[in-house]
N, C-alpha and C positions, 0 to 999 in steps of 0.2 A: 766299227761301222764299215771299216775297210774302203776299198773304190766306190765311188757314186759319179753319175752322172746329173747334172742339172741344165736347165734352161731356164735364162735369165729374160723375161722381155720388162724391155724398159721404156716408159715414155718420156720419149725425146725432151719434151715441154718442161718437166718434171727431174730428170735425171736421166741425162745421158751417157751412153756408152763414157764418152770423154771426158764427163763428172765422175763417172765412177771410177777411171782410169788416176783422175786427179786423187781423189779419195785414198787409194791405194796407194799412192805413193811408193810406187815401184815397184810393189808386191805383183809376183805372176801370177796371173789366174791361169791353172791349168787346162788344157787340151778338154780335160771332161765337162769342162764349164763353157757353156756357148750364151755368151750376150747378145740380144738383138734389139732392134728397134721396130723390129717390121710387125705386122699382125701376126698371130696366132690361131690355130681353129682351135679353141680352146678342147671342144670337145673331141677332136682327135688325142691329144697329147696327152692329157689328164687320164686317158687311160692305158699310158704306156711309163709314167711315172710310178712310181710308188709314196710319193707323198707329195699333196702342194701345196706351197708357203703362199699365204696369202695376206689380204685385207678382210677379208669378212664376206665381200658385196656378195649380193645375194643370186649373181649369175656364179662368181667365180664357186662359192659351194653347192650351189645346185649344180655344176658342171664336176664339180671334186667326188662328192658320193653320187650321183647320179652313173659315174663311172667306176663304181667301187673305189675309190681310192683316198684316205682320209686324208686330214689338213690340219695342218698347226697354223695359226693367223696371230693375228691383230688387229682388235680393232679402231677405226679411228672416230668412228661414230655411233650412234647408239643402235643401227639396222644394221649395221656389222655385229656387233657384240650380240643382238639377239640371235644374228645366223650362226655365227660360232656358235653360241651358248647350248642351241639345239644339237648341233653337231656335237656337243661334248655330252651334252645329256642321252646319247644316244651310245656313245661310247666312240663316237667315230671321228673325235679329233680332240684341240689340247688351243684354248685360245690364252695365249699370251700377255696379261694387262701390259698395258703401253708403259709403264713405266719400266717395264724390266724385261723389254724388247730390246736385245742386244743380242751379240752372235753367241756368247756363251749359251741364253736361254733359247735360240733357237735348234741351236745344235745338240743341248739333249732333249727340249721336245724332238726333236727328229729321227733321234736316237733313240727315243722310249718308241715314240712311234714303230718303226723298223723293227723292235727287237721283243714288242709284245703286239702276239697274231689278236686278240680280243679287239685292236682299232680296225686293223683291215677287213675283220671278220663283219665288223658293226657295219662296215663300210659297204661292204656285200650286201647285206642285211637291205640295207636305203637302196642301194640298186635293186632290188628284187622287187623288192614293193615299190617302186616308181617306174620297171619297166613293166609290171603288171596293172598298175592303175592305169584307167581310163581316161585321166586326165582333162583331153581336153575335145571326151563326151559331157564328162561332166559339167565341165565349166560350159559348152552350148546351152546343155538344159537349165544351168541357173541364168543366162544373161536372159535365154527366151522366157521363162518362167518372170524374172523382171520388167523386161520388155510387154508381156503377155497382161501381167498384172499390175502396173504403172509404180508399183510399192511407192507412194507420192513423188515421183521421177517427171512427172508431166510438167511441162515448158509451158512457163505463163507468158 
């Protein structure tokens, strides 16, 4: 896999910089590894990575392929596991069951990833058709279409 660079963002609340520092127990985290706390544009970033580790939620992969870039996850809940699961059905990433979420199994999802062009390609794939949908004409004319037609919506 050779050199890589990552970005770590962490919440504070949850695990911090100084938890993870504890965790390691001495171990250096190298120069190409940057931990933060702070925000993220996610959609900046995701598109200058080449793969990202995630949870599932359904911004973090619609922000992963939406920027060509696929994802190996985990999920921790069942709208995570559905958004992997799409994402794998698609070819464009690889979801980890939580029991055998460990840095072995992340490290060669990340490494299949990386080293077979068929995810990134899938991944391109979901960018193309989601910077070409109309999105959000469409979703106008269903809420008016709703609105328009009460679909029994009407406040008693």
């Amino acid at each position: 896999m050779g050199n890589f660079n990552a970005v770590v963002a962490l919440a504070p609340s949850r695990c911090s910089i100084a938890d993870v520092h504890k965790c390691l127990d001495g171990v250096v985290i190298p120069e190409s590894v940057f931990l933060t706390e702070e925000f993220l544009p996610a959609n900046a970033i995701a598109s200058l990575v080449d793969v990202v580790i995630g949870h599932g939620g359904q911004g973090t992969v619609q922000t992963a392929l939406g920027s060509g870039t696929p994802i190996v996850g985990v999920a921790m809940q069942w709208e995570q596991q559905f958004n992997l699961d799409n994402a794998v059905k698609q070819g464009a990433g690889i979801r980890i069951p939580k029991r055998k979420w460990n840095a072995n199994s992340i490290l060669a999802s990340v490494r299949k990833v990386l080293t077979t062009e068929s995810y990134k390609h899938a991944a391109i794939c979901i960018q193309k058709q989601v910077s070409q949908a109309e999105s959000a004409k469409q979703a106008a004319k269903l809420i008016l279409n709703v609105t328009r037609e009460g679909h029994g919506l009407v406040a008693k």
